[in-house]
mmCIF file of the N, C-alpha and C atoms, coordinates in Angstrom:
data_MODEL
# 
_entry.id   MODEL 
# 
loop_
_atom_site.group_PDB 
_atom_site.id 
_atom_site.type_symbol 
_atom_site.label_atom_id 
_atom_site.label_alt_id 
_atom_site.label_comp_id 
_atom_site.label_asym_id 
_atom_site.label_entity_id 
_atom_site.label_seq_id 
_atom_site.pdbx_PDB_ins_code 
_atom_site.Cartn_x 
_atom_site.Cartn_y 
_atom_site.Cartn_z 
_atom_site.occupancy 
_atom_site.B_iso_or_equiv 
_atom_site.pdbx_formal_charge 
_atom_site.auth_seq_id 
_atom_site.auth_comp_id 
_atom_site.auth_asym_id 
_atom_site.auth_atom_id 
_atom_site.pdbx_PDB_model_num 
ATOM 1   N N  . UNK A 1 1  ? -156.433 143.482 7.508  1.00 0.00 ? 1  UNK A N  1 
ATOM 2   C CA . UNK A 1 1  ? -157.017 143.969 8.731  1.00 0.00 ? 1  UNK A CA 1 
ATOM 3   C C  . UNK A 1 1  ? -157.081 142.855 9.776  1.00 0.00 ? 1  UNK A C  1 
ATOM 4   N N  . UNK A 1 2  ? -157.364 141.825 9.514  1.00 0.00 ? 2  UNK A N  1 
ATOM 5   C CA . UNK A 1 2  ? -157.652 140.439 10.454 1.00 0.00 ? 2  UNK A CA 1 
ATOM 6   C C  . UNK A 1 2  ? -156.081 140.153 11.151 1.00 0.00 ? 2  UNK A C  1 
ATOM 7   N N  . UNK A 1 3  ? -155.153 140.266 10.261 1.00 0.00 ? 3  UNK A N  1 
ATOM 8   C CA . UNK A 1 3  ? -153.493 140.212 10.943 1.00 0.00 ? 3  UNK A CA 1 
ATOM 9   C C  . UNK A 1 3  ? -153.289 141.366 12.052 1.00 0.00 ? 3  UNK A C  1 
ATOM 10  N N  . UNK A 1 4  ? -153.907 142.200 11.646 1.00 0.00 ? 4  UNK A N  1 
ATOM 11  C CA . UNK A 1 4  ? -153.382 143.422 12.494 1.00 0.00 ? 4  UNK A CA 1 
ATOM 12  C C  . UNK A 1 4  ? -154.172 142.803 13.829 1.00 0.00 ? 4  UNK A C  1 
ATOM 13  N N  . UNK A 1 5  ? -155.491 142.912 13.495 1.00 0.00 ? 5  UNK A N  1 
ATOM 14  C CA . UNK A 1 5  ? -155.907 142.455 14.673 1.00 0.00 ? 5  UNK A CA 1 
ATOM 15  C C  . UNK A 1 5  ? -155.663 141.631 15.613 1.00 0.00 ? 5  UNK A C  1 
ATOM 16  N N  . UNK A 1 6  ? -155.421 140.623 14.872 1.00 0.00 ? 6  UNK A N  1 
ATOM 17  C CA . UNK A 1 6  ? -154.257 139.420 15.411 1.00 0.00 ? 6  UNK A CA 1 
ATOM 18  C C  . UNK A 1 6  ? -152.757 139.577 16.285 1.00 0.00 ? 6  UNK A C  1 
ATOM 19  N N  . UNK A 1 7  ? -152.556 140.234 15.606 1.00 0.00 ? 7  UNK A N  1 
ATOM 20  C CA . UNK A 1 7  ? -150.972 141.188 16.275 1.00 0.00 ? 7  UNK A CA 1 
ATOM 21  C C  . UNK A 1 7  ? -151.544 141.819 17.444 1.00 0.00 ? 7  UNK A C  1 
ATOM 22  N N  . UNK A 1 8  ? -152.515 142.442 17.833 1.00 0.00 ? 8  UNK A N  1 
ATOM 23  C CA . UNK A 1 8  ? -152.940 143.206 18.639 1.00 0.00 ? 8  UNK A CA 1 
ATOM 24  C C  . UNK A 1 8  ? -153.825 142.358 19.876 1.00 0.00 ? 8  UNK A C  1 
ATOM 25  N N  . UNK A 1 9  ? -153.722 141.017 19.611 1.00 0.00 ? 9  UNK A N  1 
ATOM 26  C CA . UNK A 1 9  ? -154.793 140.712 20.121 1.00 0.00 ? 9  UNK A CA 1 
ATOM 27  C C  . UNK A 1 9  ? -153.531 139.537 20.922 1.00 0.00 ? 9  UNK A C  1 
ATOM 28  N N  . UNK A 1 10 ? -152.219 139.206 20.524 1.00 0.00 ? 10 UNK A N  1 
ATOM 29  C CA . UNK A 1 10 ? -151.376 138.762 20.772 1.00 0.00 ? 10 UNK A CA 1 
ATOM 30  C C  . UNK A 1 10 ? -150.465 139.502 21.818 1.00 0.00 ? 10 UNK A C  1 
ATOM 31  N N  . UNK A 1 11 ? -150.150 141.418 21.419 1.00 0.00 ? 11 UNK A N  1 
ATOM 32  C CA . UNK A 1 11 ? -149.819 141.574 22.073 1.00 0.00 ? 11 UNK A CA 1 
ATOM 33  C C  . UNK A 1 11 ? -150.075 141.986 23.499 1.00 0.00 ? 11 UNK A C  1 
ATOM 34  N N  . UNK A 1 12 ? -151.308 141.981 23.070 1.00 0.00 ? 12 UNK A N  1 
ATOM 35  C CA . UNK A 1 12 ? -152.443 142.022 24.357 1.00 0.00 ? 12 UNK A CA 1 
ATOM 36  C C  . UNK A 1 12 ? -152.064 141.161 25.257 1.00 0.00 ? 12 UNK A C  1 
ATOM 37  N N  . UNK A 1 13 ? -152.020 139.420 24.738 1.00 0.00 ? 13 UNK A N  1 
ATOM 38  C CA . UNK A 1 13 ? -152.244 138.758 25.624 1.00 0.00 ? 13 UNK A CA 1 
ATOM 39  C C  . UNK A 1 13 ? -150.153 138.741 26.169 1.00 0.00 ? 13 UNK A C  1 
ATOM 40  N N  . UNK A 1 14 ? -149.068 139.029 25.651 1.00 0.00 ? 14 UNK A N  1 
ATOM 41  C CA . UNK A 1 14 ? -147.637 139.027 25.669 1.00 0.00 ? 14 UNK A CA 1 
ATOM 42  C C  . UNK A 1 14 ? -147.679 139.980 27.130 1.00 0.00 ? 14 UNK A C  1 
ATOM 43  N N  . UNK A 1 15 ? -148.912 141.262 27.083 1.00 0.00 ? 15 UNK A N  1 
ATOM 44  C CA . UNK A 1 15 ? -148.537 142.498 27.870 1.00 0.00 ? 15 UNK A CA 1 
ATOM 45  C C  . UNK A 1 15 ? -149.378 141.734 29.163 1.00 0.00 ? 15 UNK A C  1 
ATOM 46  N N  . UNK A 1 16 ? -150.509 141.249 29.447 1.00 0.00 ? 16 UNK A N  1 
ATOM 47  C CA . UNK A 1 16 ? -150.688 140.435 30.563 1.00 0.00 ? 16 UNK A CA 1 
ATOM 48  C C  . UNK A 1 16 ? -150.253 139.369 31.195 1.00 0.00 ? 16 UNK A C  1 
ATOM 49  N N  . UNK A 1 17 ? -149.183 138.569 30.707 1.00 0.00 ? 17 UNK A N  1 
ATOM 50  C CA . UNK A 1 17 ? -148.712 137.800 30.927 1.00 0.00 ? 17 UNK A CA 1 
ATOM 51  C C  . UNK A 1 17 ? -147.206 138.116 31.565 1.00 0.00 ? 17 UNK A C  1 
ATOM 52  N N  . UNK A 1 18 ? -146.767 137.490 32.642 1.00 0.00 ? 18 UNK A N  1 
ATOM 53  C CA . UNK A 1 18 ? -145.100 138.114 32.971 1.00 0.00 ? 18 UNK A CA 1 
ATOM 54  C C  . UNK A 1 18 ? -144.492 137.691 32.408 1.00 0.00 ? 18 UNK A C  1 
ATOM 55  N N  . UNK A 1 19 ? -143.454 138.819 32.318 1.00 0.00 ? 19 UNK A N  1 
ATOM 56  C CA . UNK A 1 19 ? -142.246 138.154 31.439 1.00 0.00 ? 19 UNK A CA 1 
ATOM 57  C C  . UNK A 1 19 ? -141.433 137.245 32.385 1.00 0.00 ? 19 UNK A C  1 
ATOM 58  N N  . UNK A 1 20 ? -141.498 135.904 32.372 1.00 0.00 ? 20 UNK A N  1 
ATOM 59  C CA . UNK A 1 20 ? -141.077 134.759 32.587 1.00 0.00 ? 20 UNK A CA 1 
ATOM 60  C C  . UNK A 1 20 ? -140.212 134.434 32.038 1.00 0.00 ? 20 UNK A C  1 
ATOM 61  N N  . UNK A 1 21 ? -140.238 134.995 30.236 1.00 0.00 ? 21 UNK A N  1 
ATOM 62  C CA . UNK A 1 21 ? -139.475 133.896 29.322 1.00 0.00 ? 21 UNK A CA 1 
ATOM 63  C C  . UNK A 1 21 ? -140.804 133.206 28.872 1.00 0.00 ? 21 UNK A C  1 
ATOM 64  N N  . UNK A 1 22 ? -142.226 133.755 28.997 1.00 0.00 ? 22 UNK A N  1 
ATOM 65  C CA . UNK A 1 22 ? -142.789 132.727 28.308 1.00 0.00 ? 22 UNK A CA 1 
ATOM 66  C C  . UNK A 1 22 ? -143.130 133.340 26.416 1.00 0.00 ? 22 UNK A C  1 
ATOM 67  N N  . UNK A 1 23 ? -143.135 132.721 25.836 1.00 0.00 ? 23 UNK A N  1 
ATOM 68  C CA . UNK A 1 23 ? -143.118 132.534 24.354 1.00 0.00 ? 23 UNK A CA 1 
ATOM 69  C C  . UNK A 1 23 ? -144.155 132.058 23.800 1.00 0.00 ? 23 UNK A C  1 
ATOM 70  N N  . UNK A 1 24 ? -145.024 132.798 23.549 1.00 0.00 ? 24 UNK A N  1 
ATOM 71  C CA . UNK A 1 24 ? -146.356 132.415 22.849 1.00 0.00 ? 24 UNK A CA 1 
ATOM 72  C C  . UNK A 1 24 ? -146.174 132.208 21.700 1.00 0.00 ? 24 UNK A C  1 
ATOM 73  N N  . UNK A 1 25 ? -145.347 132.438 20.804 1.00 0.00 ? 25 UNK A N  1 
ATOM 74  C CA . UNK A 1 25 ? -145.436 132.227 19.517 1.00 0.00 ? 25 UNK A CA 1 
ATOM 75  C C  . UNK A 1 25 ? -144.585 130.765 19.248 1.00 0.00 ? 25 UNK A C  1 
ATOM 76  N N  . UNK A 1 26 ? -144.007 130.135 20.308 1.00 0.00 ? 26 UNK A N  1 
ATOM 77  C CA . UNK A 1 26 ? -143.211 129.540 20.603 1.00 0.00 ? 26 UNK A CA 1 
ATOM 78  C C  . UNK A 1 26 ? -144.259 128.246 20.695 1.00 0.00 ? 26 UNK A C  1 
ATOM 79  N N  . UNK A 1 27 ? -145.362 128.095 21.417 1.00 0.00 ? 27 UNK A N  1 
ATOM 80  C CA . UNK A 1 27 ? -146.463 127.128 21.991 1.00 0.00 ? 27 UNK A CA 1 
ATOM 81  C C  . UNK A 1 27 ? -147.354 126.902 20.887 1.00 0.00 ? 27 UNK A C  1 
ATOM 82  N N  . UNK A 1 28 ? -147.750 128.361 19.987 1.00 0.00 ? 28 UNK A N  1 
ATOM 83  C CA . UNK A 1 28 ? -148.310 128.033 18.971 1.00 0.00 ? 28 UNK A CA 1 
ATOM 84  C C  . UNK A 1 28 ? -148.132 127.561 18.015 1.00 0.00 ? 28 UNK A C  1 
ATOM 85  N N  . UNK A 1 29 ? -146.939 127.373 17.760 1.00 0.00 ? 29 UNK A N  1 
ATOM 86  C CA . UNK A 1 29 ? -146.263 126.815 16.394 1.00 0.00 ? 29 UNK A CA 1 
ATOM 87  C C  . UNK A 1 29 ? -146.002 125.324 17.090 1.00 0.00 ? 29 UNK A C  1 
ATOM 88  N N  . UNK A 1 30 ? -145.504 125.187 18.346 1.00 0.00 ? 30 UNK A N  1 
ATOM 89  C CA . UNK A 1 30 ? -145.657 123.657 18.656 1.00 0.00 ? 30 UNK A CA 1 
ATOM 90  C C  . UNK A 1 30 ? -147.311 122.895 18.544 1.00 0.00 ? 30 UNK A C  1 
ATOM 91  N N  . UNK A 1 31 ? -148.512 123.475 18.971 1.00 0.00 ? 31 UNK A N  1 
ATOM 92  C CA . UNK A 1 31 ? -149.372 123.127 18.449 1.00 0.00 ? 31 UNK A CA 1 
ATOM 93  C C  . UNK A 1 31 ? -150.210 122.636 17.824 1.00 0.00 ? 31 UNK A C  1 
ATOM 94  N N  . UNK A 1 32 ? -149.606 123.892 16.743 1.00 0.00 ? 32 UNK A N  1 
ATOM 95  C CA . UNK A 1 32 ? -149.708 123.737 15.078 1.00 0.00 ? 32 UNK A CA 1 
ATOM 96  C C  . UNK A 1 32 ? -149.134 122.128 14.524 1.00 0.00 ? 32 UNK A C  1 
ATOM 97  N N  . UNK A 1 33 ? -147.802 121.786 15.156 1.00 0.00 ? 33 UNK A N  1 
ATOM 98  C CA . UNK A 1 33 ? -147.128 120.863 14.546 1.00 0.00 ? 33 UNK A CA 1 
ATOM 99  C C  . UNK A 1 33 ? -147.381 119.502 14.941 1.00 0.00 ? 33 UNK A C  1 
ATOM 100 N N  . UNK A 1 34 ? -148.049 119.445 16.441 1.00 0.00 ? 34 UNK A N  1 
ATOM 101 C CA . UNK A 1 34 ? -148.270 118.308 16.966 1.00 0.00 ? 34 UNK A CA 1 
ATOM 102 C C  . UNK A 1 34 ? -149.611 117.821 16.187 1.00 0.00 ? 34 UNK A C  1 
ATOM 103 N N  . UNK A 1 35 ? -150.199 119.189 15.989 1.00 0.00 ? 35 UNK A N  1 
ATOM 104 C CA . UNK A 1 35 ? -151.819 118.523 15.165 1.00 0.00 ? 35 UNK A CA 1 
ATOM 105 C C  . UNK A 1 35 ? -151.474 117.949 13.188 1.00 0.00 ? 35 UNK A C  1 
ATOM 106 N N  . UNK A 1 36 ? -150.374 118.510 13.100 1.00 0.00 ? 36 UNK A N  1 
ATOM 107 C CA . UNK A 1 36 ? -150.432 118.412 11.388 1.00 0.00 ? 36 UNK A CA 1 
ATOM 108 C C  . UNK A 1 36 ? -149.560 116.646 11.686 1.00 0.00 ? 36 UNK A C  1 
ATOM 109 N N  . UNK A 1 37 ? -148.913 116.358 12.906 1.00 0.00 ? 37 UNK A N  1 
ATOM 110 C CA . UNK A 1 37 ? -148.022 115.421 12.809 1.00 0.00 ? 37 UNK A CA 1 
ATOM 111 C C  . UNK A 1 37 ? -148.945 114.378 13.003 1.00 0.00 ? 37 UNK A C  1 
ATOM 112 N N  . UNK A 1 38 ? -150.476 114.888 13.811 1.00 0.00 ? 38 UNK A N  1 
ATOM 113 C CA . UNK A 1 38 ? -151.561 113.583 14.210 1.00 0.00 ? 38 UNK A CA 1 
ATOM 114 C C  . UNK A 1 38 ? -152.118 112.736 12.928 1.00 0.00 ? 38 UNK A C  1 
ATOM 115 N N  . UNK A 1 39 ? -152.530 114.516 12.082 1.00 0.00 ? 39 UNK A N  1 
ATOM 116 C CA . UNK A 1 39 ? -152.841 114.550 10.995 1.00 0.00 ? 39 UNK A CA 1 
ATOM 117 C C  . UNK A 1 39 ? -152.624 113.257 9.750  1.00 0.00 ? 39 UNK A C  1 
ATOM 118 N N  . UNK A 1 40 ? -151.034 113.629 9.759  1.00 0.00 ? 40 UNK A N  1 
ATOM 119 C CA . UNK A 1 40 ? -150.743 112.962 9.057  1.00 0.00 ? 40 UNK A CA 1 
ATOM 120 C C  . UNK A 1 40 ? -150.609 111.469 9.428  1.00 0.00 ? 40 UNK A C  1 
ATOM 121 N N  . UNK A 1 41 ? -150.304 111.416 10.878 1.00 0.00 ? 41 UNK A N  1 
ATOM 122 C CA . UNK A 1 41 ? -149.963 109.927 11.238 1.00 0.00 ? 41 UNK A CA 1 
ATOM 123 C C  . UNK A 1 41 ? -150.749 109.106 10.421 1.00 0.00 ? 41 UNK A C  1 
ATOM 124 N N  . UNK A 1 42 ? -152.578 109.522 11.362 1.00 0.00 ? 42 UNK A N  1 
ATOM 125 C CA . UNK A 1 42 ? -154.085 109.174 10.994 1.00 0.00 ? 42 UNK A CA 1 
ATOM 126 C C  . UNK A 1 42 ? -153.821 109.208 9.657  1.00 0.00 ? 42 UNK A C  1 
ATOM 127 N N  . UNK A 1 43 ? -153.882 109.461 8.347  1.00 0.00 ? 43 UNK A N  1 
ATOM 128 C CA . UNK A 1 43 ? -153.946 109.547 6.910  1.00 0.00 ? 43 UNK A CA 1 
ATOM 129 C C  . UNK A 1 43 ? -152.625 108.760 6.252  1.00 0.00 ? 43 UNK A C  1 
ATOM 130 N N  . UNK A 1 44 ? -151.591 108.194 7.335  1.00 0.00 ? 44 UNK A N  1 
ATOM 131 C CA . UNK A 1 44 ? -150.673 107.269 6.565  1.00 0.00 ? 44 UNK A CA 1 
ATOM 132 C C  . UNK A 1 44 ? -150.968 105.807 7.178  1.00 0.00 ? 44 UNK A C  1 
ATOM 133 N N  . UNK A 1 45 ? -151.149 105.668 8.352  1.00 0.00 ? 45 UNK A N  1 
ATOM 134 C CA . UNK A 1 45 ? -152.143 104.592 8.933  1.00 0.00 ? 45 UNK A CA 1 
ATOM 135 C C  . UNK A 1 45 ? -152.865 104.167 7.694  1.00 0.00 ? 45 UNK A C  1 
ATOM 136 N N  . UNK A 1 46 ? -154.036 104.857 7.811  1.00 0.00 ? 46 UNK A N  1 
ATOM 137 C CA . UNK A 1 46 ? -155.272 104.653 7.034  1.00 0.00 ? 46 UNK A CA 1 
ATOM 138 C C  . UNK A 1 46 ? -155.267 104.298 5.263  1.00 0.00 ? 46 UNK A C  1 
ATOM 139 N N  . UNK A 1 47 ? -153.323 105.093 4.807  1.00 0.00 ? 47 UNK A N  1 
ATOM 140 C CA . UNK A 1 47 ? -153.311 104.394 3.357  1.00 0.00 ? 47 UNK A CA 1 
ATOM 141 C C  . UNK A 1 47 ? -152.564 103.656 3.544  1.00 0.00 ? 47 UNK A C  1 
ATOM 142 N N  . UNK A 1 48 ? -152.225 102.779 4.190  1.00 0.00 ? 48 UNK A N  1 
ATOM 143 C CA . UNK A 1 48 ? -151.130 101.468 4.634  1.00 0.00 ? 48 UNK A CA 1 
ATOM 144 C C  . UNK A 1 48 ? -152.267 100.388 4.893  1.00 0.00 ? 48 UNK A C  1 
ATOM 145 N N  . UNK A 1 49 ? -153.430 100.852 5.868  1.00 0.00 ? 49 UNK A N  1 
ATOM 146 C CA . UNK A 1 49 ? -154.281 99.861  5.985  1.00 0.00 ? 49 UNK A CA 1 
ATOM 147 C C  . UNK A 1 49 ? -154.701 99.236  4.411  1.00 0.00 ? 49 UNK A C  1 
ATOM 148 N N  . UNK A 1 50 ? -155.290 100.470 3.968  1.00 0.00 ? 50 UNK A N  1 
ATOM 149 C CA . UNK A 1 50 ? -155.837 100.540 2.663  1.00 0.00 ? 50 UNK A CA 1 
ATOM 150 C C  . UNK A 1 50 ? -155.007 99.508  1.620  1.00 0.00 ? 50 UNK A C  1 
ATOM 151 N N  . UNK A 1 51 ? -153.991 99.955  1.613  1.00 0.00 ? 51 UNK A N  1 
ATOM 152 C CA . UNK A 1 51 ? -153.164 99.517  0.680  1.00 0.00 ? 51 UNK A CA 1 
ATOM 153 C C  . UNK A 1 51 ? -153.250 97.752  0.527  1.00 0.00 ? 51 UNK A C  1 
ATOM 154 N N  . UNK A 1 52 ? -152.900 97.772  2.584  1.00 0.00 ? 52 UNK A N  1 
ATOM 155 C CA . UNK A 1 52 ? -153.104 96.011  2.657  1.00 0.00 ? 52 UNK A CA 1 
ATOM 156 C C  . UNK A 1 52 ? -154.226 95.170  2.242  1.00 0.00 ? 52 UNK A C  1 
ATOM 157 N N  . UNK A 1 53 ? -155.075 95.671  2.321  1.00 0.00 ? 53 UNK A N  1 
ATOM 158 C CA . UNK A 1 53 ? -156.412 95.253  2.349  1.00 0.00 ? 53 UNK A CA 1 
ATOM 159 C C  . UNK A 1 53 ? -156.378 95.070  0.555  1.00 0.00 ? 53 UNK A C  1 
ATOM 160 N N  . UNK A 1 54 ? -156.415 96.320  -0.549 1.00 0.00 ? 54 UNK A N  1 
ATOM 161 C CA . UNK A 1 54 ? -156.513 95.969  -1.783 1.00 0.00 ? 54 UNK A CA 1 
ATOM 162 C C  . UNK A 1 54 ? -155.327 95.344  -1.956 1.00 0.00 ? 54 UNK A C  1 
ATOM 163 N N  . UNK A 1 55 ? -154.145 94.688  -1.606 1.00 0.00 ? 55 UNK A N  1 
ATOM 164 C CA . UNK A 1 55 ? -153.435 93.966  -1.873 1.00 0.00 ? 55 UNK A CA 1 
ATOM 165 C C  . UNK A 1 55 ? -153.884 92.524  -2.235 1.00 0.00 ? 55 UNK A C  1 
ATOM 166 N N  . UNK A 1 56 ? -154.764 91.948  -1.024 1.00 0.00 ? 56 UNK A N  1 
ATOM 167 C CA . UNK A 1 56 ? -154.936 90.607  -1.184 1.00 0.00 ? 56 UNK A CA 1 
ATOM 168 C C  . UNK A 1 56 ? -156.215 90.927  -2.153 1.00 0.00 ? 56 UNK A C  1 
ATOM 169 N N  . UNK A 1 57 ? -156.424 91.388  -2.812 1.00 0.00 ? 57 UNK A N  1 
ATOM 170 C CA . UNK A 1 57 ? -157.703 90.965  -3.911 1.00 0.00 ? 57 UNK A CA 1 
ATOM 171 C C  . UNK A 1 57 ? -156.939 91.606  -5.335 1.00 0.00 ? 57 UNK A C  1 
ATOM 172 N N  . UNK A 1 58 ? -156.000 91.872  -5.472 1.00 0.00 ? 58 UNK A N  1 
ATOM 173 C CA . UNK A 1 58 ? -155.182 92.146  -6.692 1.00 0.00 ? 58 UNK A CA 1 
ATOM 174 C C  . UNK A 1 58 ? -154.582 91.126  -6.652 1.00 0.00 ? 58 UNK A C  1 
ATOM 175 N N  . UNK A 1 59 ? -153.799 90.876  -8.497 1.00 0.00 ? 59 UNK A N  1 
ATOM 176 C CA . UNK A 1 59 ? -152.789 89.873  -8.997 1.00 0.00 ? 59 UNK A CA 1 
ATOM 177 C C  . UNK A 1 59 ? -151.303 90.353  -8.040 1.00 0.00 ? 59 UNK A C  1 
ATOM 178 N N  . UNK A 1 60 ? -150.683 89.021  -8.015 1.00 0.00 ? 60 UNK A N  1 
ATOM 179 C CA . UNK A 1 60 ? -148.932 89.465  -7.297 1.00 0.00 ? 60 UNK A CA 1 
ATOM 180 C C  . UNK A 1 60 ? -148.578 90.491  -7.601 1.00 0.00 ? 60 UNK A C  1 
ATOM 181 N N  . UNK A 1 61 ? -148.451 90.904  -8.837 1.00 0.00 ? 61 UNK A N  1 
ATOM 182 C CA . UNK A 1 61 ? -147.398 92.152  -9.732 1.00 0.00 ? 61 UNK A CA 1 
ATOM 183 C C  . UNK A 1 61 ? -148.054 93.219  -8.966 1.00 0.00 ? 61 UNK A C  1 
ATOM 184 N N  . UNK A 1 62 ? -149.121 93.521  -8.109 1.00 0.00 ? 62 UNK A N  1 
ATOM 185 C CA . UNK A 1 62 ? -149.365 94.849  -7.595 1.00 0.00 ? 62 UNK A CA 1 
ATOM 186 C C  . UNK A 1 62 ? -148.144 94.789  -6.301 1.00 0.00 ? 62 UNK A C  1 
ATOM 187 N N  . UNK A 1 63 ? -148.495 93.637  -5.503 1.00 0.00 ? 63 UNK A N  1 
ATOM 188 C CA . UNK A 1 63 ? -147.787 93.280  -4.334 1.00 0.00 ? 63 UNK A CA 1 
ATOM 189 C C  . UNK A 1 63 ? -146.345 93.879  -4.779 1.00 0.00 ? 63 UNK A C  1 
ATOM 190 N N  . UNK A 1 64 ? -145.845 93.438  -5.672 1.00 0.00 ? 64 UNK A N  1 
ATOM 191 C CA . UNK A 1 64 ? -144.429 94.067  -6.088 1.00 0.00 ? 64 UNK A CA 1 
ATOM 192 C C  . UNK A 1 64 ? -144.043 95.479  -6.434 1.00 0.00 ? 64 UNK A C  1 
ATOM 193 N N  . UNK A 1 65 ? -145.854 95.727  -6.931 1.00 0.00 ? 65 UNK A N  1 
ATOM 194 C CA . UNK A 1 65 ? -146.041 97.788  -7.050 1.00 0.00 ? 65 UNK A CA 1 
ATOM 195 C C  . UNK A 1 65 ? -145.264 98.336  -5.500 1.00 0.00 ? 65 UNK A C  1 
ATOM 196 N N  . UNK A 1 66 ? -146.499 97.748  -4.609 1.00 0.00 ? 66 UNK A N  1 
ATOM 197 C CA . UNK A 1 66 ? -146.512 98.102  -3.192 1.00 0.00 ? 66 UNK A CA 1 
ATOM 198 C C  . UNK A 1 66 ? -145.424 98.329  -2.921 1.00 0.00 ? 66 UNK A C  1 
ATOM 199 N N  . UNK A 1 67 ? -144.571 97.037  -2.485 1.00 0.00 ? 67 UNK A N  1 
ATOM 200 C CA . UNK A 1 67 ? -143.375 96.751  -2.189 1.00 0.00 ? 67 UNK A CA 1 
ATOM 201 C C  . UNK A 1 67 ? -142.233 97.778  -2.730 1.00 0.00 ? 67 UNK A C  1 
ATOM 202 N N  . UNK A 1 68 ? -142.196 98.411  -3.833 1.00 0.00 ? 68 UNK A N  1 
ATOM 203 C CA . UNK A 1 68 ? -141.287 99.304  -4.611 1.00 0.00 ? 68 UNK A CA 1 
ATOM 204 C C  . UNK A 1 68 ? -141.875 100.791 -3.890 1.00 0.00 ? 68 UNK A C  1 
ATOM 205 N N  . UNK A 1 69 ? -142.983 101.332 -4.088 1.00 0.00 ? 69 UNK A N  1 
ATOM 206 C CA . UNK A 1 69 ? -143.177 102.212 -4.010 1.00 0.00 ? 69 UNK A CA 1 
ATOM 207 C C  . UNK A 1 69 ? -143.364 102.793 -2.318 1.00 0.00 ? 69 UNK A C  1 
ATOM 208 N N  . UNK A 1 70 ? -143.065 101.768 -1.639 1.00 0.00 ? 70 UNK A N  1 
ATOM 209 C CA . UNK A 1 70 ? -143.126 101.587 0.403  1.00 0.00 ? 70 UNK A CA 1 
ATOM 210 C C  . UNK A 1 70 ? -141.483 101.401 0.222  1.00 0.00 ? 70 UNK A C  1 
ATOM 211 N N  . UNK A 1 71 ? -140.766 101.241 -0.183 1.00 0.00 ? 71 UNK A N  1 
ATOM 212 C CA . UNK A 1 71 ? -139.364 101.295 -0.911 1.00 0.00 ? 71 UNK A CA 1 
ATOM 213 C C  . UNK A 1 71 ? -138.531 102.679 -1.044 1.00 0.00 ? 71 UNK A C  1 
ATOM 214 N N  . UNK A 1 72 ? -139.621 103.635 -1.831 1.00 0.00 ? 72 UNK A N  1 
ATOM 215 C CA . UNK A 1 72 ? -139.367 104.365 -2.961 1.00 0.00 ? 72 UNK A CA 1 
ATOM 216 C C  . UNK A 1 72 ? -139.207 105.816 -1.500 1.00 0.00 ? 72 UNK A C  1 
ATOM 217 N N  . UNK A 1 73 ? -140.381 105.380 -0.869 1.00 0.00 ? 73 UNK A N  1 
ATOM 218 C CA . UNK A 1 73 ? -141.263 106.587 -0.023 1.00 0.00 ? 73 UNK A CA 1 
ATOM 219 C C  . UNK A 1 73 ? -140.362 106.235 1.618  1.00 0.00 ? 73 UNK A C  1 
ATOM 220 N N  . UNK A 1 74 ? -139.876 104.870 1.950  1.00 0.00 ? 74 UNK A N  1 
ATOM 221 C CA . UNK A 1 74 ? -138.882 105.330 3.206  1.00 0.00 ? 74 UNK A CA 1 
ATOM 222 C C  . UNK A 1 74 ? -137.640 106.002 2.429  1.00 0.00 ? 74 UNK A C  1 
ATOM 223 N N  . UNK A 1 75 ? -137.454 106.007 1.163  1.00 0.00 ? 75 UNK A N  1 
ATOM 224 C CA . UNK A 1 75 ? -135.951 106.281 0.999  1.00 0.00 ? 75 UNK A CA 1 
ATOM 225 C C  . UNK A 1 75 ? -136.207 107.793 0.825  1.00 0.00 ? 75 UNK A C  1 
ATOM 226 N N  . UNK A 1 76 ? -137.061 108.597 0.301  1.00 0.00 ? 76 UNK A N  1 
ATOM 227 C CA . UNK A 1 76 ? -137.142 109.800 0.225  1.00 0.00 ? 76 UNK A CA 1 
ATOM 228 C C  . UNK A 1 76 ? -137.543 110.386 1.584  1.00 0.00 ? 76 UNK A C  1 
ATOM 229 N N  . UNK A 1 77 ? -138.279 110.001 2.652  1.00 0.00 ? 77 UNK A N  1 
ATOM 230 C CA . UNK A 1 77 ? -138.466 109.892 3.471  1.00 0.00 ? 77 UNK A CA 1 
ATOM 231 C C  . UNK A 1 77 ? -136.999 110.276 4.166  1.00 0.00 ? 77 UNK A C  1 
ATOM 232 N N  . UNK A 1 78 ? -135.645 109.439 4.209  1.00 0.00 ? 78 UNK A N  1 
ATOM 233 C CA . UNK A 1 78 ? -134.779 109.293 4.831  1.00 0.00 ? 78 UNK A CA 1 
ATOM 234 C C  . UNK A 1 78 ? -133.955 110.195 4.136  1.00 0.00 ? 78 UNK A C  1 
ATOM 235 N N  . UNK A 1 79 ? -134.168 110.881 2.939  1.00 0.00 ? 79 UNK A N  1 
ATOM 236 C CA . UNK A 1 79 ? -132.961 112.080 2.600  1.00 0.00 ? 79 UNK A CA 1 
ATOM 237 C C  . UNK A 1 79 ? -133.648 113.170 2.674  1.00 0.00 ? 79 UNK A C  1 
ATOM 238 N N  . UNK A 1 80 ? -134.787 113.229 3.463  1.00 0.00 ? 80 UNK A N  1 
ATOM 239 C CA . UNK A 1 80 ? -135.666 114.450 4.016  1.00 0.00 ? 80 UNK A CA 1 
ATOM 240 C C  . UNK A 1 80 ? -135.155 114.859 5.594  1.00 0.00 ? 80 UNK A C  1 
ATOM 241 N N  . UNK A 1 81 ? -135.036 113.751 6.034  1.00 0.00 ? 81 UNK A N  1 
ATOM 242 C CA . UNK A 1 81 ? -134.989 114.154 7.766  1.00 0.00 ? 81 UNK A CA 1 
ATOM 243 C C  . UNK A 1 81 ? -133.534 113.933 7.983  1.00 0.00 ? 81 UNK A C  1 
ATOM 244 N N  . UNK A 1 82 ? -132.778 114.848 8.652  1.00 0.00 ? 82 UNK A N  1 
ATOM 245 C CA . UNK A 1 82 ? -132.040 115.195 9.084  1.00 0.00 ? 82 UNK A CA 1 
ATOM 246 C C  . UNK A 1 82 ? -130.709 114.047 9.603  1.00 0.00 ? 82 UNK A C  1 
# 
């Protein structure tokens, strides 16, 4: 019931709006993506900081964890994106 409403409450706003060419479903999904992309920025920042920080109070052999697995994560990283 909440979708329908949703649909209805969308095409509501599609039927007041001129047809321009404008694309609401188009703005919302950009949105959506700019906030999950902040999202994530903020939360890979924050385990990179992290990471540095317990680095210098661990033995070397973690430093070499780090190093492999910041390694491991641009390379999967890079056969993800296009």
């Amino acid at each position: 019931m909440a979708l329908e409403d949703l649909v209805h409450v969308v095409e509501g706003f599609s039927r007041i709006l001129p047809s321009t060419g404008f694309n609401l479903s188009y703005y919302l999904v950009l949105a959506g993506l700019v906030i999950l992309v902040g999202f994530l920025g903020v939360f890979l920042v924050s385990l990179t900081v992290r990471s540095f920080l317990m680095l210098f109070k661990k033995p070397p052999s973690y430093a070499v964890k780090l190093i492999l697995l910041v390694g491991l994560a641009l390379f999967l990283l890079g056969l993800i994106m296009p």
